[in-house]
C-alpha positions in Angstrom: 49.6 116.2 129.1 50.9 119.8 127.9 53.2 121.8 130.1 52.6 125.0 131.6 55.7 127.2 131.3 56.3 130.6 134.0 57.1 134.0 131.8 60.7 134.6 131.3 62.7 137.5 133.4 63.9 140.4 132.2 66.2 143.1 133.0 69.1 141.1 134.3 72.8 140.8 132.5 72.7 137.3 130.1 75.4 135.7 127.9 77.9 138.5 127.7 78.4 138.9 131.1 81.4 137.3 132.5 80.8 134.4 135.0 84.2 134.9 136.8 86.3 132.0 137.9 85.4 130.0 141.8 82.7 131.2 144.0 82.1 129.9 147.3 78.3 129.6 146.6 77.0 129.0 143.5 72.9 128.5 143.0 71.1 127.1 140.1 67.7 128.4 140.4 66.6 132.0 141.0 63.7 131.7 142.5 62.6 132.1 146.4 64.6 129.2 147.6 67.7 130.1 145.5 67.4 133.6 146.4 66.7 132.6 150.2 70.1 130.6 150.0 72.5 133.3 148.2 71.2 135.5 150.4 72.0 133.7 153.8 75.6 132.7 151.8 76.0 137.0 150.7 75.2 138.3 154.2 77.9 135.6 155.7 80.3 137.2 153.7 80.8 134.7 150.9 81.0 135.2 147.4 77.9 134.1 146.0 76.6 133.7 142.5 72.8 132.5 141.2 72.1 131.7 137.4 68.7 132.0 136.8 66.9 131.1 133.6 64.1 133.3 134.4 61.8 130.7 134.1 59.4 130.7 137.8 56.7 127.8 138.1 53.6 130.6 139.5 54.9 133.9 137.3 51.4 133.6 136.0 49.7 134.1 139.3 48.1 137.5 140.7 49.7 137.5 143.7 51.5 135.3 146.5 49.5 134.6 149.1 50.2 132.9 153.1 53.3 134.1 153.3 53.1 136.6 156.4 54.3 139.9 156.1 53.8 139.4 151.6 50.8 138.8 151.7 49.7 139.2 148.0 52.9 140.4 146.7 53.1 139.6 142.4 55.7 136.5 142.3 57.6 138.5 139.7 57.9 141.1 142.4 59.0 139.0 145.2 61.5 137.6 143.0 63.0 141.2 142.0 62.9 142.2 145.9 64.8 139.1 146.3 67.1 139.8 143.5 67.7 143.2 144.8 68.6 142.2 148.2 71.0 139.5 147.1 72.8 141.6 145.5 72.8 144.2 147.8 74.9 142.4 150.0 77.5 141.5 147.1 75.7 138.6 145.6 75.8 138.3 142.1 72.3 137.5 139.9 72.5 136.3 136.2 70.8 135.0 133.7 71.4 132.1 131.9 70.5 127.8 131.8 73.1 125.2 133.5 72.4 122.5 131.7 75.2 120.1 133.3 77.9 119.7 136.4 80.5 117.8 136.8 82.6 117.3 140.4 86.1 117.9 139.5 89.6 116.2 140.3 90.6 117.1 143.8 87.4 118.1 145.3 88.2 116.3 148.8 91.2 118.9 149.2 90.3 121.3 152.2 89.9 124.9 150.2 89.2 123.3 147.0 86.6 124.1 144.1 83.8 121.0 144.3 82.1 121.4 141.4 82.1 122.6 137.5 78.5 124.1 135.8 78.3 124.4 132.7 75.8 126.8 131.0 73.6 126.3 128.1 75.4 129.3 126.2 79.0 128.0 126.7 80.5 129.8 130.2 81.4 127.5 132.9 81.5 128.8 136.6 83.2 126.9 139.5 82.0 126.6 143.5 82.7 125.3 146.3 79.3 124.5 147.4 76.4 123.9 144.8 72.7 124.8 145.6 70.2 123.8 143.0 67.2 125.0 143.3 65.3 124.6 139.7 61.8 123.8 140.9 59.9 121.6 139.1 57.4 122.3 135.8 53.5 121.4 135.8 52.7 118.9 132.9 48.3 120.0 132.6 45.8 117.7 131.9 45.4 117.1 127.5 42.5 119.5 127.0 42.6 122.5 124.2 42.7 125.7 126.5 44.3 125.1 129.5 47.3 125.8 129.6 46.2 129.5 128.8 44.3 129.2 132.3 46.9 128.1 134.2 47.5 129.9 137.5 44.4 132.5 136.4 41.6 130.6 137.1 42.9 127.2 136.0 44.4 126.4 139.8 45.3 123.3 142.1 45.6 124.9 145.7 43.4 125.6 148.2 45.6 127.1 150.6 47.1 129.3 147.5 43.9 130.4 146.1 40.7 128.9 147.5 40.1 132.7 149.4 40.0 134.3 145.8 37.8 131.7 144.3 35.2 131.7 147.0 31.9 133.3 145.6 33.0 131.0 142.1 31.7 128.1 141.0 34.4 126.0 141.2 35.4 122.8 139.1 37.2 120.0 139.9 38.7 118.4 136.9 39.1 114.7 137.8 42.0 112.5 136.2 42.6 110.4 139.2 41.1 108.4 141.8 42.2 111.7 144.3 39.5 113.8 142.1 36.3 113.2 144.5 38.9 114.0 147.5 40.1 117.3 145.7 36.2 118.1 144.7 35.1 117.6 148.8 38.2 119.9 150.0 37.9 122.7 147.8 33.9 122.8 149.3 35.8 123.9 152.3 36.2 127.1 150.5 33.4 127.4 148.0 29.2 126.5 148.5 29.1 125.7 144.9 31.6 123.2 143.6 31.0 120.8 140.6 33.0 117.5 140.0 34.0 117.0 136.7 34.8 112.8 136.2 36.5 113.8 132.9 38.9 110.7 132.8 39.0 110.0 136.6 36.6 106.7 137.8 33.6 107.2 139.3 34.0 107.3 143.3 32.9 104.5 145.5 29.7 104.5 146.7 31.1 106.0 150.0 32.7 109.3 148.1 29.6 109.2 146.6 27.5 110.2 149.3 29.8 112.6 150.8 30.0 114.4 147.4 25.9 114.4 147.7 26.2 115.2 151.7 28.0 118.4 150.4 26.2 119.0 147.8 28.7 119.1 145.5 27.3 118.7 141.8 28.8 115.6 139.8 29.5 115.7 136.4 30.2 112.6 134.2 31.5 113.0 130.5 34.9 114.4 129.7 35.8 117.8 129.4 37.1 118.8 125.4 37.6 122.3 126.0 37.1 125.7 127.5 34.7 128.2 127.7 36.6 132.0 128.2 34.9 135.3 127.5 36.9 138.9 128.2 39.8 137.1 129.1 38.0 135.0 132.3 37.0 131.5 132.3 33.4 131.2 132.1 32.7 127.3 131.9 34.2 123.8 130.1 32.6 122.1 127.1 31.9 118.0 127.6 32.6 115.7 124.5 28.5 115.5 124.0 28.3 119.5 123.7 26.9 120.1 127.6 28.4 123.7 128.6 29.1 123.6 132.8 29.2 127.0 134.1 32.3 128.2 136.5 34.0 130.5 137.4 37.6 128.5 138.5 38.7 125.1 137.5 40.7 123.0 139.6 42.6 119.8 138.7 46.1 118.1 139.0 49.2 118.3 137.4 52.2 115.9 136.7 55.8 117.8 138.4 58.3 117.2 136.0 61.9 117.9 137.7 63.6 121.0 136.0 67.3 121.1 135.6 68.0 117.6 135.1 71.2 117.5 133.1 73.0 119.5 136.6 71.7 117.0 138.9 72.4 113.9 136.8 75.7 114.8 135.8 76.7 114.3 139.7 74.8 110.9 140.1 70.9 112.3 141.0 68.0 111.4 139.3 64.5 112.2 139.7 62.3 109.9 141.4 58.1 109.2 141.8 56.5 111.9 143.6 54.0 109.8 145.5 50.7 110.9 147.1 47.7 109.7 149.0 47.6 106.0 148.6 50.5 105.8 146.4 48.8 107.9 143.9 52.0 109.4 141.3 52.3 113.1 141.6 54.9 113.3 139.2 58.5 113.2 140.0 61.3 114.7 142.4 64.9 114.6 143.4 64.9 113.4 146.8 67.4 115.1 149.9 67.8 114.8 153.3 65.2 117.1 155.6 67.8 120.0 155.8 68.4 119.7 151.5 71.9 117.6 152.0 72.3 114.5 149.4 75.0 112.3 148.9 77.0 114.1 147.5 79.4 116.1 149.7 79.0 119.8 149.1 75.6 119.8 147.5 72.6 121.0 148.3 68.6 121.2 147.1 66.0 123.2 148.5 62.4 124.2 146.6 60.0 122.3 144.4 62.7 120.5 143.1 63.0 118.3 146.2 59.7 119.1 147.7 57.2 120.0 145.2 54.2 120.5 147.0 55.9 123.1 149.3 54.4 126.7 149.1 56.6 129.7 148.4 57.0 129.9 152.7 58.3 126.4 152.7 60.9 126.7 150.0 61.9 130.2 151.2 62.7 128.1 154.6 64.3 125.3 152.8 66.6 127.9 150.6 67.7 129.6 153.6 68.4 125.9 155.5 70.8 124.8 152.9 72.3 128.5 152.3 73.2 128.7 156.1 74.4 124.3 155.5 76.6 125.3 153.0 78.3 128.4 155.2 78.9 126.0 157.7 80.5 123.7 155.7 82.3 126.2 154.2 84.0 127.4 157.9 84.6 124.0 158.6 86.6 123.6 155.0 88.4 127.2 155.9 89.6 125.6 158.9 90.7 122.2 157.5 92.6 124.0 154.9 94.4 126.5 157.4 95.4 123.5 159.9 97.0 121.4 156.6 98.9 125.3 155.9 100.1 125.5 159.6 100.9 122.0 159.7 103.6 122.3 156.6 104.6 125.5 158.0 105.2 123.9 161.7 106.4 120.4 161.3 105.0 117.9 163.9 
């Protein structure tokens, strides 16, 4: 498998930029769920901070697209909006990489700081309540080329990008048992779709005749490389030297959980993503439906915990665990000032 990598950002302050000392709300993760949650924390008030390593799973794609109201919109320029709003309301946006966390000495104390991150470049920041929301990389199927594709015409959602691909051919690239399933819903979208077996086995006699029933054209031999003329995908080469015309390829990836060392370093690990009949999707870190875990004061939201959701869903999920935290934070405000009154004002 090779990985496909989102472009860096830009523009924001890095290493030199002083972290300052305990934040209410800090979020690893600056994409639409982390921004979702610092905004929610910034607009009730509380300071909030997000390290971002600039690093978003669909930079390469055109646009955004079934999220009302952005329809469309660049990711890179969601993000920025984001960004701009956070900070608008006294949130702080920087980049950098937390590679660890650590929950400190006293962190059951009402008022007290929960948690230590530590960043790649050597500054440390300390919160209250944590919020990671890293999102998860895409490992690609091995096959010279793709990884240039990916997110262009290389894709793996309908609902994300089945309206641009319509009037394509469009190949499904098979490493699974799932690959005659994924070939008979992207026909939902497109009249001409080809299956590609590649390395996936050859459907039952019973996806057999469905692909036939739909005429979707299947291909057996596996795919070596691509075929790309004036920067657009144009077809795959098969191991025997066949050329398959398309205009979009389609095909599944591995999730690989991003920002491990954070979540292991307070006792999570990543676990099998599974899918239709137990299939492996790759891996996540799983939470409780509103983004709790086990561990007191922290929170996930995003492709970390939920990698299949869309940018809607994870924009929901960050604002969830954003508003989670807040409340948790009034309830810790309020422990803190009974325990002050209480040594002021002896029983």
């Amino acid at each position: 498998m090779v990985a496909a990598a989102g472009a860096a950002g830009a523009g924001r302050p890095g290493a030199d930029v002083d972290l300052g000392g305990t934040y209410d709300v800090v979020v690893v993760g600056g994409g639409v769920a982390g921004l979702a949650a610092a905004l929610t924390s910034a607009r009730a008030l509380r300071s909030t901070l997000v390290v971002d390593a600039g690093q978003p799973r669909n930079a390469p794609a055109h646009g955004v697209h079934g999220f009302l109201g952005r329809e469309g919109v660049p990711p890179l320029e969601l993000v920025a909006t984001g960004r701009a709003e956070v900070e608008a309301y006294g949130g702080r946006v920087v980049a950098g990489t937390a590679v660890s966390a650590r929950r400190l000495d006293g962190a059951e104390l009402p008022g007290a700081a929960r948690f230590e991150v530590a960043l790649e470049d050597g500054r440390t920041v300390r919160a209250r309540r944590l919020v990671v929301t890293t999102g998860v990389g895409d490992d690609l199927p091995d096959v010279p080329g793709l990884a240039e594709r990916w997110g262009l015409d290389l894709l793996h959602c309908p609902f994300c990008h089945g309206r641009e691909v319509a009037d394509e051919v469009v190949g499904v690239l098979s490493t699974s048992a799932h690959g005659a399933e994924q070939a008979l819903m992207w026909r939902g979208w497109s009249d001409r779709v080809v299956y590609l077996q590649h390395t996936g086995p050859a459907p039952s006699e019973e996806l057999a005749e469905r692909l036939a029933a739909r005429d979707v054209e299947w291909v057996e031999g596996q795919v070596v490389g691509t075929e790309v003329d004036d920067d657009r995908l144009t077809g795959v080469r098969l191991a025997d030297g066949r050329v398959v015309r398309l205009g979009a390829l389609v095909t599944m990836t591995q999730v690989v959980v991003r920002g491990g060392g954070v979540l292991e370093g307070l006792g999570l690990r990543p676990e099998p993503l599974l899918g239709p009949g137990g299939l492996v999707l790759g891996e996540h870190v799983p939470a409780d439906p509103t983004g709790a875990t086990a561990v007191p004061g922290l929170y996930l939201a995003g492709n970390v915990t939920a990698p299949m959701a869309p940018v809607p869903l994870a924009a929901s999920g960050g604002m969830m665990v954003g508003s989670l935290a807040v409340r948790d934070l009034v309830a810790d405000d309020t422990d803190a000032a009974v325990a002050a009154r209480r040594e002021r004002v002896p029983a």
